[in-house]
N, C-alpha and C positions, 0 to 999 in steps of 0.2 A: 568478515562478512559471512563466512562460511557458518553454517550450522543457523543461522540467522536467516537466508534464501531457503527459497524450495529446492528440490532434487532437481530440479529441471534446470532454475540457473543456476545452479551451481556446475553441472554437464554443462551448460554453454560456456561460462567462465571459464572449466578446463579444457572446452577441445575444441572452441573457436576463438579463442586469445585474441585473434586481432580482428574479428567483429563484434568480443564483448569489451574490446580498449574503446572501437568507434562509437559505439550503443553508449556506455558509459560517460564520454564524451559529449554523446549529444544532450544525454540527462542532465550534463552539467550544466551545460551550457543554455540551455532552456532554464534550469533552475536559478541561475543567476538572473535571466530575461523577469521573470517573473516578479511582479508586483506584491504580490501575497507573501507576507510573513511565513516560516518555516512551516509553525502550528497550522494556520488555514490550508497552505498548500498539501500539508500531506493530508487533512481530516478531506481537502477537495480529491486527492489522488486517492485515497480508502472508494469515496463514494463512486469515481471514476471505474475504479476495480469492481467493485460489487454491480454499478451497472452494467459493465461487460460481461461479467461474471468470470473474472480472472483472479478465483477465489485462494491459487498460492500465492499471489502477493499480499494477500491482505496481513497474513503476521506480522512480516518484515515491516511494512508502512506501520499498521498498528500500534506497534512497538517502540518507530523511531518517532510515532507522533505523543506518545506517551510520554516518552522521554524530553517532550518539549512540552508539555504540560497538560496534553488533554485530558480529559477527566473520559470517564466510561463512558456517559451519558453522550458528551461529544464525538467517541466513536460510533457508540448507537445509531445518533444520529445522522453518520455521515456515511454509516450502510443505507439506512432507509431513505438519502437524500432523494436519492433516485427511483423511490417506488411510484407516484403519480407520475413520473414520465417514461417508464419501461417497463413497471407491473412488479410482481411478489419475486420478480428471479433475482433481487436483489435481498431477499430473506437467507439464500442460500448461503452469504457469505455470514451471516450472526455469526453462526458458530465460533469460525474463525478467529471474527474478531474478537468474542470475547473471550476464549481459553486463551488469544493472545495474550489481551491486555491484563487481564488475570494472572498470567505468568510469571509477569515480571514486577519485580517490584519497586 
C-alpha cells in the first residue's frame, strides 16, 4: 500500500497503528455493507473525494478503480459528478486523476 497513499496516510499508518487497524476496519466493513459493485463504488468515492476536495486520495482510488476497469472518461467523469452540487472546486482534483490514471498501465 505504501508508495501508493499520500504522505499523509502513510504518517498515520506508521505512528497511529492502532487507529489506522480501526479506520481500516471500518473501510472494510462498510465496503462489504455496500451494494455497489467494486468499479461504481470507487468511480462514487473519486467523486466523493473531489467534492470534499480531498484531492491526496484521489491517485490511490483512481488507480485501484482503473484496475477494475474504468476507462479515463469514467474518472473524468466521476471528478466532475459533483460540479452542479458544490461548484468548479471539484476541477481541483483533474489533475490528479488524470496523471494518476495515465500512470499506470
Amino acid at each position: 500500500m505504501q508508495n501508493q497513499v499520500s504522505n499523509a496516510f502513510q504518517l498515520f499508518l506508521s505512528e497511529a497503528p492502532e487507529h489506522a487497524k480501526g479506520w481500516l476496519e471500518a473501510v472494510k466493513n462498510v465496503d462489504k455493507a455496500s451494494a455497489l459493485d467494486s468499479k461504481t463504488g470507487e468511480l462514487a468515492y473519486i467523486a466523493v473525494l473531489a467534492a470534499a476536495k480531498l484531492v491526496s486520495g484521489i491517485p490511490f482510488h483512481v488507480r485501484s478503480a482503473k484496475q477494475l476497469g474504468a476507462t479515463r472518461e469514467e474518472i473524468i467523469s466521476a471528478v466532475l459528478l459533483g460540479l452542479p452540487a458544490v461548484g468548479n472546486g471539484v476541477i481541483q482534483s483533474l489533475p490528479a486523476a488524470i496523471e494518476a490514471y495515465d500512470s499506470v498501465e
